[in-house]
KETI-684532 format. One record per atom (N, C-alpha, C): residue in three letters; x, y, z. Coordinates in steps of 0.05 Angstrom, whole numbers. Example, Ala and Ser with C-alpha at 12.3 -4.5 7.8 and 13.67 -1.06 7.14 Angstrom:
! residues 2
 resn   east  north     up
  ALA    264   -114    156
  ALA    246    -90    156
  ALA    264    -66    156
  SER    257    -45    142
  SER    273    -21    143
  SER    258      1    157
! end
This chain:
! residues 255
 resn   east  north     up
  UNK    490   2957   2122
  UNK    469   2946   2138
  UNK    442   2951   2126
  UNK    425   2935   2127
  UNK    392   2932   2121
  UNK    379   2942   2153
  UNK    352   2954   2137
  UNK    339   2962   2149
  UNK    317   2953   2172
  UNK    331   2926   2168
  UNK    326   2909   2191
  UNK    323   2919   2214
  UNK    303   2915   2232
  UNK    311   2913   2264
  UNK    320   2901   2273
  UNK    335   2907   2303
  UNK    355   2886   2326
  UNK    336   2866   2328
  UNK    311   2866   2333
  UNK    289   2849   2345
  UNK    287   2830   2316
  UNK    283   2841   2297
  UNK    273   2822   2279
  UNK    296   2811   2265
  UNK    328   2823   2270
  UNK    347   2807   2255
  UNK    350   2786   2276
  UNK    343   2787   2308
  UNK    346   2767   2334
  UNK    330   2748   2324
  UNK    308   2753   2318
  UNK    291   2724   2309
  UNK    297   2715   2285
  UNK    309   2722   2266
  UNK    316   2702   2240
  UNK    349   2692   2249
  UNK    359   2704   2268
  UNK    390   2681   2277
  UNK    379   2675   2289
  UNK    360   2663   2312
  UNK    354   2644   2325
  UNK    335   2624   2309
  UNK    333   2625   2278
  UNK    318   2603   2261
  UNK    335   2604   2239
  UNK    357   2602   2241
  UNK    382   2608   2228
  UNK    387   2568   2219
  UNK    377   2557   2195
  UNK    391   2522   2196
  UNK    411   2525   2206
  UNK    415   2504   2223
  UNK    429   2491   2233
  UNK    450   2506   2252
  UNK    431   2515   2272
  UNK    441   2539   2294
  UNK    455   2521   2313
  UNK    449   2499   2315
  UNK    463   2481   2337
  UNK    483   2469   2334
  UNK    494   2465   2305
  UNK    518   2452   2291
  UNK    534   2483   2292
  UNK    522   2505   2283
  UNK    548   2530   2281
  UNK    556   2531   2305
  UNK    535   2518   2337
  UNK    542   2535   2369
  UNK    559   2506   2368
  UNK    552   2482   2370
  UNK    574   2471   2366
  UNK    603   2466   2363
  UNK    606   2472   2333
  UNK    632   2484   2325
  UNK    635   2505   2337
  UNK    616   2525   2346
  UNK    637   2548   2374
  UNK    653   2541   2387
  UNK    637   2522   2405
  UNK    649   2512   2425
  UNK    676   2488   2429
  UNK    666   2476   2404
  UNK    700   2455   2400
  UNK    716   2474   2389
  UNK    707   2493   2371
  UNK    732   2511   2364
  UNK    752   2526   2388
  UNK    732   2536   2405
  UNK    742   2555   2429
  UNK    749   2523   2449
  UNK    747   2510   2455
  UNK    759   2486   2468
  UNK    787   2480   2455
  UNK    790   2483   2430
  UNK    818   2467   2411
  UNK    840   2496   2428
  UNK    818   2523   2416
  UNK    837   2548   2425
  UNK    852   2547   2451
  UNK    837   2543   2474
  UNK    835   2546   2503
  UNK    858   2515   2503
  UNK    861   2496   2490
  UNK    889   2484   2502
  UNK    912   2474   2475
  UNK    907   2489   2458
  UNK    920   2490   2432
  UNK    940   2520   2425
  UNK    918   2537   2431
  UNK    922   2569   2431
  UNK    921   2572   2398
  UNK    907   2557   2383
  UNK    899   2568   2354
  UNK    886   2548   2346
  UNK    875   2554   2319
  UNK    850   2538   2307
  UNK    817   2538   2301
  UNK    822   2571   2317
  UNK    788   2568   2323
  UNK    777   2576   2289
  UNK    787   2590   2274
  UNK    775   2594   2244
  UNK    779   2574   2230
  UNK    798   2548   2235
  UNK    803   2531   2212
  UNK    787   2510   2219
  UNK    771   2505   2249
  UNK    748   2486   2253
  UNK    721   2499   2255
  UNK    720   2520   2260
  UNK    683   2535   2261
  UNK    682   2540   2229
  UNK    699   2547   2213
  UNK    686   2563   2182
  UNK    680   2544   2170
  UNK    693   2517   2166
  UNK    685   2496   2148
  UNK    657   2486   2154
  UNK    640   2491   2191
  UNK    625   2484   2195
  UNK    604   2502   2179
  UNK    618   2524   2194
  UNK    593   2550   2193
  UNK    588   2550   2158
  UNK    606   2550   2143
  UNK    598   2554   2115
  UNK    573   2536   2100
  UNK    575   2513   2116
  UNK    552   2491   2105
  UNK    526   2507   2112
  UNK    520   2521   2120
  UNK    501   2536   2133
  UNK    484   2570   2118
  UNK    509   2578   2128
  UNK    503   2604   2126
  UNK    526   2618   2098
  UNK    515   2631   2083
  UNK    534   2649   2060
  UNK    570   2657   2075
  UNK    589   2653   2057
  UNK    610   2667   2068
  UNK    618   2686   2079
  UNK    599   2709   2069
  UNK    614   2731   2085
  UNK    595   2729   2116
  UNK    576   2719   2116
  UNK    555   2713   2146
  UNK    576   2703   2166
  UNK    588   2673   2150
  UNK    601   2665   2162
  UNK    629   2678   2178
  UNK    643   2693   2163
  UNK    666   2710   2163
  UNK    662   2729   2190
  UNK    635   2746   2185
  UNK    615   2763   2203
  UNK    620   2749   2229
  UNK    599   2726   2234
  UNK    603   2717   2254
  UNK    629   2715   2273
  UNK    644   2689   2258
  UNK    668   2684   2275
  UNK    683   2709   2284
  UNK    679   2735   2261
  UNK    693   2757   2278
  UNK    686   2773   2300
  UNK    651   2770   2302
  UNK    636   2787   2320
  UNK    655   2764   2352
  UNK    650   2734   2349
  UNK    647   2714   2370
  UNK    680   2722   2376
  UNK    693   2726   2359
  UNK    725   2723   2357
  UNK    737   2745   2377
  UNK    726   2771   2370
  UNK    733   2800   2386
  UNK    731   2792   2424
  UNK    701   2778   2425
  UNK    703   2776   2450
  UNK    717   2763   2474
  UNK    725   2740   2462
  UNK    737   2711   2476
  UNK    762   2719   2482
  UNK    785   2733   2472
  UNK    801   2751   2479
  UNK    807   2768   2492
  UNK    789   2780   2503
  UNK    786   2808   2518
  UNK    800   2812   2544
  UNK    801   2789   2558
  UNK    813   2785   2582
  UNK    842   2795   2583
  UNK    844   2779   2560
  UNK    879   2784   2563
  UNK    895   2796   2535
  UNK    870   2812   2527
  UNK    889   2841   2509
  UNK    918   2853   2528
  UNK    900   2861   2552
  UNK    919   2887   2569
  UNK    953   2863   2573
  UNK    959   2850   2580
  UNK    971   2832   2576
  UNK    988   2826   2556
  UNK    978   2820   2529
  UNK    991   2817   2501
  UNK    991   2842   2498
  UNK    983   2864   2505
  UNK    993   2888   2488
  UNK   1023   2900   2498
  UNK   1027   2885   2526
  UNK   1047   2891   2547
  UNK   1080   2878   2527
  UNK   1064   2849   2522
  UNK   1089   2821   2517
  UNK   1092   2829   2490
  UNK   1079   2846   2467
  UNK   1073   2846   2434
  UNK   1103   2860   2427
  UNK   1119   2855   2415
  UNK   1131   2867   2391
  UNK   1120   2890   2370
  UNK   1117   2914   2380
  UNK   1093   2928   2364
  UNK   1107   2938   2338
  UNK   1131   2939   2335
  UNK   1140   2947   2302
  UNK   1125   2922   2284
  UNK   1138   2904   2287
  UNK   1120   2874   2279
  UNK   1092   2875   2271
  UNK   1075   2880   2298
  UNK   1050   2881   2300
  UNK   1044   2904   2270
  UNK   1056   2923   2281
  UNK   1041   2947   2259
  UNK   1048   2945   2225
  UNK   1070   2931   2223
  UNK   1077   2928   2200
  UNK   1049   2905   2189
  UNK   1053   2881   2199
  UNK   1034   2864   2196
  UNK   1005   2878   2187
  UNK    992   2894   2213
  UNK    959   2909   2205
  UNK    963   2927   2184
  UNK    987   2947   2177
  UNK    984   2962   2151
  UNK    986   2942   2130
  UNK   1002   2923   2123
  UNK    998   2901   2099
  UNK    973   2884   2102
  UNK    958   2884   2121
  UNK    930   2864   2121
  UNK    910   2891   2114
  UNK    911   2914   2130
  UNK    888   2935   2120
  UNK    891   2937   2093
  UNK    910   2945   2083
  UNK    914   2946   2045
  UNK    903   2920   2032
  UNK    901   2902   2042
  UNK    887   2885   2018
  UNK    867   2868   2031
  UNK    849   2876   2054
  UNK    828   2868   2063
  UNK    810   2866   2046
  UNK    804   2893   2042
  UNK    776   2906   2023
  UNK    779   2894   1997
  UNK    811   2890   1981
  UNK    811   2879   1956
  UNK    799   2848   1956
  UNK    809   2827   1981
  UNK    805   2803   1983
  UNK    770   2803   1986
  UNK    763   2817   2005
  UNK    730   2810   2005
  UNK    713   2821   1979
  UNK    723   2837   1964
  UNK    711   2841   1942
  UNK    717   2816   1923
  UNK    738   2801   1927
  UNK    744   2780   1909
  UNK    730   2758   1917
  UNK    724   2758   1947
  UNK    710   2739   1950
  UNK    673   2743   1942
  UNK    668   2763   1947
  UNK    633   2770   1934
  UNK    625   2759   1906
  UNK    653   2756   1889
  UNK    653   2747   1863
  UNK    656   2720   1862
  UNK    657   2696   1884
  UNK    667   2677   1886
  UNK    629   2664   1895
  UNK    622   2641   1882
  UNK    618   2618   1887
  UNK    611   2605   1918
  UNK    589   2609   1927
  UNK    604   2597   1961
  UNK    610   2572   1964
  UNK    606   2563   1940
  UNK    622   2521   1935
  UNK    654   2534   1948
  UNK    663   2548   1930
  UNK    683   2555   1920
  UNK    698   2553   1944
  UNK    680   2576   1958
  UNK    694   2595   1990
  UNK    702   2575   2007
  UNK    676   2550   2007
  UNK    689   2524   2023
  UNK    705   2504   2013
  UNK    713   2508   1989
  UNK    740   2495   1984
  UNK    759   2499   1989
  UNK    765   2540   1991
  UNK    776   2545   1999
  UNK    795   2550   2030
  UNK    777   2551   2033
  UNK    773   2545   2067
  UNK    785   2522   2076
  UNK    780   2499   2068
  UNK    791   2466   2075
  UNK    816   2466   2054
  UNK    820   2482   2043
  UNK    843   2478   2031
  UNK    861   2483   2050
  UNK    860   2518   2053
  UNK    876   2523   2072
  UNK    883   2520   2102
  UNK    864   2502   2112
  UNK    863   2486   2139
  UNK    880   2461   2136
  UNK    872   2450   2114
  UNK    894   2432   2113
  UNK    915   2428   2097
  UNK    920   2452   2082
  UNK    950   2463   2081
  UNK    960   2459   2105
  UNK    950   2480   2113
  UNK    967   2492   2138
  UNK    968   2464   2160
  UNK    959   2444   2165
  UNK    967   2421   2177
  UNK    991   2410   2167
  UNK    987   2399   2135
  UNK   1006   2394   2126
  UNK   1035   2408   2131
  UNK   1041   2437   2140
  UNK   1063   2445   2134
  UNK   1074   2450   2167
  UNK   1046   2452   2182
  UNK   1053   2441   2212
  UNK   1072   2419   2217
  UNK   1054   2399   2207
  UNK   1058   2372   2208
  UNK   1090   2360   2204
  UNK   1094   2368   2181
  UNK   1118   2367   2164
  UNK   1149   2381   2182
  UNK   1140   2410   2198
  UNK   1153   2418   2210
  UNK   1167   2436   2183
  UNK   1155   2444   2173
  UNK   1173   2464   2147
  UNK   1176   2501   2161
  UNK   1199   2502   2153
  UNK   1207   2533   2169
  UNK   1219   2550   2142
  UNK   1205   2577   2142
  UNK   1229   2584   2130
  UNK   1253   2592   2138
  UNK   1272   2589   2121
  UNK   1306   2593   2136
  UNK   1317   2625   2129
  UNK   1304   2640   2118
  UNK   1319   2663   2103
  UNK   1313   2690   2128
  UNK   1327   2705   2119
  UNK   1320   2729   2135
  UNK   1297   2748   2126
  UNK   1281   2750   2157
  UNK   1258   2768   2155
  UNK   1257   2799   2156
  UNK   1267   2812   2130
  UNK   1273   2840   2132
  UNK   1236   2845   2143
  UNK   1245   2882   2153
  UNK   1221   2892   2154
  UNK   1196   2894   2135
  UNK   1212   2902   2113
  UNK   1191   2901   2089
  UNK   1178   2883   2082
  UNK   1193   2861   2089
  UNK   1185   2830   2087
  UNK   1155   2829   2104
  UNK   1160   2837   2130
  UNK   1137   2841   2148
  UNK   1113   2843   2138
  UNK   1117   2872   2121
  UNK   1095   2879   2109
  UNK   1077   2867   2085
  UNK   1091   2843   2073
  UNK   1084   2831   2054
  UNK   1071   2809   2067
  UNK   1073   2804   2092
  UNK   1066   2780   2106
  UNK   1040   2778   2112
  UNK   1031   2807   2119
  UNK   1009   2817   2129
  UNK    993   2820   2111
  UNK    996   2830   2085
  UNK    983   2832   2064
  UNK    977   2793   2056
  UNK    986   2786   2063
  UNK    984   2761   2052
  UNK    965   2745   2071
  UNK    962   2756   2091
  UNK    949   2749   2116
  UNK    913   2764   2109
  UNK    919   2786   2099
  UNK    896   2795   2092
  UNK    886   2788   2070
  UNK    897   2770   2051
  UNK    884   2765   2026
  UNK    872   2736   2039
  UNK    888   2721   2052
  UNK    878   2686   2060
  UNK    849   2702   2083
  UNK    851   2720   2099
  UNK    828   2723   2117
  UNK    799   2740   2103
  UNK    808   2761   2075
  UNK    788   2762   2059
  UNK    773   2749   2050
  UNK    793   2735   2036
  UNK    776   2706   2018
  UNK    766   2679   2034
  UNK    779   2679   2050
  UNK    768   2651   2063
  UNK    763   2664   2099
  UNK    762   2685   2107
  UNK    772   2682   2140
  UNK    780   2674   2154
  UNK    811   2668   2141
  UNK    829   2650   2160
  UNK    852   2671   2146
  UNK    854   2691   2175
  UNK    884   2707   2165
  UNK    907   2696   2176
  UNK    900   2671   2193
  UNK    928   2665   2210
  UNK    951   2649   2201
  UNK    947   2633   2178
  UNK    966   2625   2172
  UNK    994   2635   2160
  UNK    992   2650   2149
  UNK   1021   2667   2143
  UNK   1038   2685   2159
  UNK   1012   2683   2178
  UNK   1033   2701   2202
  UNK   1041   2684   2229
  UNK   1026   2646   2225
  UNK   1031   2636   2242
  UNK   1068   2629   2226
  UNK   1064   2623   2206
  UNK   1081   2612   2182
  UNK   1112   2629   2192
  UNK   1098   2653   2193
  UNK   1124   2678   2194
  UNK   1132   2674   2227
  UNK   1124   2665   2247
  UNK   1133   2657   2278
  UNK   1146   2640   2277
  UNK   1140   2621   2259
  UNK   1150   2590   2273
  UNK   1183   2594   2255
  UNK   1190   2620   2242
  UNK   1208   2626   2235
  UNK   1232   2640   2255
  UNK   1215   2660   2272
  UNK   1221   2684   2289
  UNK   1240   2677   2304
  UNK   1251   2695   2313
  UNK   1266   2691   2338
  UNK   1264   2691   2358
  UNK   1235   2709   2355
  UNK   1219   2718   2383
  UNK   1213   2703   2407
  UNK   1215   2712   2432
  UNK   1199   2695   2452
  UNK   1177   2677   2448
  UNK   1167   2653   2461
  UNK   1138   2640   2454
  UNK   1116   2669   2466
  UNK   1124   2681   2481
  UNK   1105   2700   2504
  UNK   1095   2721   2486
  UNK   1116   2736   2466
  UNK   1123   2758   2441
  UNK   1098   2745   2419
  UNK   1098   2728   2412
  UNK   1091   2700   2391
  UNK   1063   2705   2395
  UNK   1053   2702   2418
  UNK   1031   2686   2423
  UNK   1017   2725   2424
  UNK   1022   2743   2432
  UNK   1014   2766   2442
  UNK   1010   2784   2412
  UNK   1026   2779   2395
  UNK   1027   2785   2366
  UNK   1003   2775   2357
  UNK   1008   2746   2346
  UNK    983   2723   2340
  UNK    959   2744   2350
  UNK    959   2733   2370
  UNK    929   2746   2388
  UNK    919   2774   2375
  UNK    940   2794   2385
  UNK    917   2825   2368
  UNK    927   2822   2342
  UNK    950   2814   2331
  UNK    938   2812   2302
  UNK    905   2804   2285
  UNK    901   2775   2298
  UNK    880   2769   2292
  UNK    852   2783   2305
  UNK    851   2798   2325
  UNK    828   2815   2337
  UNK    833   2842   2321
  UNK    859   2856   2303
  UNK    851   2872   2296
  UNK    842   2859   2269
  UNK    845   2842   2255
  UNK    836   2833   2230
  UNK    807   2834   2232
  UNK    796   2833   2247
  UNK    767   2823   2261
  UNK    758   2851   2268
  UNK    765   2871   2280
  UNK    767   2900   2269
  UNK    763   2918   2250
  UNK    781   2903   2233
  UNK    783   2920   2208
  UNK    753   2907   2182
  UNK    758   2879   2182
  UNK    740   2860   2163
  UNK    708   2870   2175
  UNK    700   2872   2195
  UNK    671   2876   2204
  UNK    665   2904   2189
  UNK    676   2926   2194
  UNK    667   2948   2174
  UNK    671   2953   2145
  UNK    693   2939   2135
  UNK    694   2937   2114
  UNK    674   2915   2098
  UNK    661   2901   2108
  UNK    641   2885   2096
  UNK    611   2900   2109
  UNK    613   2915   2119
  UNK    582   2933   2130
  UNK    580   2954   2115
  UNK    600   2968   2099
  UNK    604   2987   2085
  UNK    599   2973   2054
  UNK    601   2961   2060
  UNK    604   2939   2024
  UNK    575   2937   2021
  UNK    554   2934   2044
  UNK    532   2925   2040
  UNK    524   2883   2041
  UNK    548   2881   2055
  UNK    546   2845   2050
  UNK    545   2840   2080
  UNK    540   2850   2102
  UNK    539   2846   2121
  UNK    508   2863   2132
  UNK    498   2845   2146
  UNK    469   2846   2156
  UNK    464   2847   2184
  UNK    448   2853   2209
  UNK    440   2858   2230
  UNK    441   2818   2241
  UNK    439   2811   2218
  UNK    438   2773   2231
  UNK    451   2769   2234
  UNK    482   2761   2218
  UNK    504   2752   2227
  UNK    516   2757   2255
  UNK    512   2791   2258
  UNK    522   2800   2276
  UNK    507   2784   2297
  UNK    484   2787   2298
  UNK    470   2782   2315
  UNK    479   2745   2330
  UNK    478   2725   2301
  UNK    483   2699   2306
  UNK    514   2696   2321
  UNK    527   2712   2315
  UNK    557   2717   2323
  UNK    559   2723   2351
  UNK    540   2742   2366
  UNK    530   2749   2399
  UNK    518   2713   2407
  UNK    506   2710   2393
  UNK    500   2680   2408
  UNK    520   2665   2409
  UNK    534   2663   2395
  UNK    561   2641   2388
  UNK    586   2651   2410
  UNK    576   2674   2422
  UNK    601   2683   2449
  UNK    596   2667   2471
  UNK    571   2659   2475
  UNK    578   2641   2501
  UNK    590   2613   2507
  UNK    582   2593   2480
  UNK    600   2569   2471
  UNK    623   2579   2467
  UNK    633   2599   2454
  UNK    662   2600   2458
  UNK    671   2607   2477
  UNK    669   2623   2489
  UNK    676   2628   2515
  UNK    679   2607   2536
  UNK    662   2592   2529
  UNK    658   2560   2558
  UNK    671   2551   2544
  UNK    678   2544   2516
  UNK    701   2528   2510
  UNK    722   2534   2514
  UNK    735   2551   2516
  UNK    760   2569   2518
  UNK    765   2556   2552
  UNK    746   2568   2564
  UNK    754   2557   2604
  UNK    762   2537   2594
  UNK    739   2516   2586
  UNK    747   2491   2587
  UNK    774   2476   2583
  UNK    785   2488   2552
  UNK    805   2481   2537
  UNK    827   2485   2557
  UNK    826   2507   2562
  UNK    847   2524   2591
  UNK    847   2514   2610
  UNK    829   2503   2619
  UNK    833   2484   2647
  UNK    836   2458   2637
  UNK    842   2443   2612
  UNK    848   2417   2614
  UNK    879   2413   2596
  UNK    889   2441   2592
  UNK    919   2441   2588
  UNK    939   2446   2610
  UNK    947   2418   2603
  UNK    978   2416   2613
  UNK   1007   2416   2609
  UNK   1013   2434   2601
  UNK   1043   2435   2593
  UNK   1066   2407   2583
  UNK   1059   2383   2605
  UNK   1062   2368   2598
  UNK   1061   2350   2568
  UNK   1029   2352   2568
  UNK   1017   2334   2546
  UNK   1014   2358   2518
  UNK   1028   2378   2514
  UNK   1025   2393   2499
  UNK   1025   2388   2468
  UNK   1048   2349   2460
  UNK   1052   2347   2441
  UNK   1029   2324   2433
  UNK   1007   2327   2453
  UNK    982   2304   2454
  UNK    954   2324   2444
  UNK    959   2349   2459
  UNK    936   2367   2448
  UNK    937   2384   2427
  UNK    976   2382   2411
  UNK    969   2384   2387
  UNK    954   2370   2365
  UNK    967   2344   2376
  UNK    954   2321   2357
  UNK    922   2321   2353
  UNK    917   2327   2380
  UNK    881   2329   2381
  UNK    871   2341   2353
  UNK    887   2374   2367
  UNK    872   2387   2352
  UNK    881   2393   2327
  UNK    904   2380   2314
  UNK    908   2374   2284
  UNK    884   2356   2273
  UNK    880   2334   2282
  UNK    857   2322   2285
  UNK    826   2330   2272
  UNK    825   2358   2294
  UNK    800   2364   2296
  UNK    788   2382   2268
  UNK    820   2398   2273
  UNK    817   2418   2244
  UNK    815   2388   2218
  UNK    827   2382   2221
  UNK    824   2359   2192
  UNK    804   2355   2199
  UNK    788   2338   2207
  UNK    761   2324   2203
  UNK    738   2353   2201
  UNK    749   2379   2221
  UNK    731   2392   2206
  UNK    732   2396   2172
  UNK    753   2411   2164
  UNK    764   2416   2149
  UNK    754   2410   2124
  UNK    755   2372   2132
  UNK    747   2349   2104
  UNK    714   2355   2099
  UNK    706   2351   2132
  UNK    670   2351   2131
  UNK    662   2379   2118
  UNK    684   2398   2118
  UNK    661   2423   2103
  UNK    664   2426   2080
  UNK    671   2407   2063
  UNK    671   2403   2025
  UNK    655   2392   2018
  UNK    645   2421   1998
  UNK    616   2402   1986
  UNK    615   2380   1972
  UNK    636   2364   1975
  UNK    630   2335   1968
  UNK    612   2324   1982
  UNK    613   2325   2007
  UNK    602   2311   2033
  UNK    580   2321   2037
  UNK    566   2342   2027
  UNK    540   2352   2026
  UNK    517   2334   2022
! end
């Protein structure tokens, strides 16, 4: 951290370009979440990156990310698979710190290529319906997580390899979804001090990241009150949709 004040890092995120496109993308991201139940990093980072440096970006969505959750930790910690769970956070803590140092060396063209890459990867393999078929030893676990921590280092999006590793599982949807969930809040955990200790994280991000809790949050009700079980294979489509068009719009081609 810099020696910034709370007061004076508050006034440079509230003149932060393009503060209304990052609250924006809060809020459709936490809307896709609230009737999707995932997506919110693979449509806010492509935005937020046009904007603000990568690791700011990273900063943020994790400060906005911790809170929107909170309701219903006590809940998923109840439904979670915790051998799973813990194998997963020891393979993401081991190569957090390596991935964000890889990313400090990176280009922020770069970071948002990366980023839309892996958003729309991960559509594509949605899309496609590709599973793997083999068996998931434990150890396996642990490589999953590490792998989870290298994609949320470098780009802050740790969810795809461990969404990748569910749609495999055997597990309950209830197990699934409660995993998902503090997996990704402890990633958001672990990544916030390990980038404050690095010296790449600043009193603003954090700060722009407290503003970005209330659009997500209203999007989240929202998303949640306009899902219906029913139309579930309509609000995927949406929000496949949404992540693509973000996805495409945050390559600096389109700059």
């Amino acid at each position: 951290m810099t020696d910034t004040t709370l007061f004076q890092a508050w006034e440079q995120a509230i003149q932060t370009d393009g503060l209304i496109w990052i609250a924006l993308a809060a809020f459709v991201a936490g809307v896709v979440r609230g009737f999707a139940g995932f997506g919110t990093a693979m449509i806010f980072l492509p935005v937020a990156g046009q904007y603000v440096s990568p690791f700011w970006a990273i900063g943020v969505l994790a400060v906005m990310d911790i809170f929107g959750p909170l309701p219903v930790v006590p809940r998923a910690w109840r439904d979670a698979h915790r051998p799973d769970l813990f194998r997963l956070v020891v393979g993401m803590a081991i190569t957090v710190p390596i991935a964000l140092w890889l990313l400090s060396r990176l280009d922020p063209a770069i970071f948002r290529y990366i980023v839309s890459a892996i958003a729309l990867g991960m559509l594509v393999i949605l899309g496609l319906g590709l599973r793997y078929q083999g068996q998931v030893k434990p150890k396996f676990v642990y490589g999953i997580g590490g792998m989870a921590g290298i994609t949320g280092g470098i780009s802050g999006i740790p969810g795809p390899p461990v969404i990748l590793f569910y749609m495999a599982s055997a597990h309950k949807p209830s197990v699934i979804r409660a995993n998902n969930l503090l997996f990704l809040m402890t990633f958001d955990f672990v990544a916030l001090p390990v980038m404050a200790i690095s010296g790449v994280l600043t009193w603003v991000p954090i700060m722009i990241g407290a503003i970005m809790i209330l659009p997500m949050l209203v999007g989240n009700v929202i998303g949640a009150r306009l899902f219906d079980p029913e139309k579930e294979k309509l609000y995927r489509g949406v929000a496949y949709a949404i992540i693509a068009i973000s996805a495409i719009k945050g390559l600096p081609l389109f700059d």
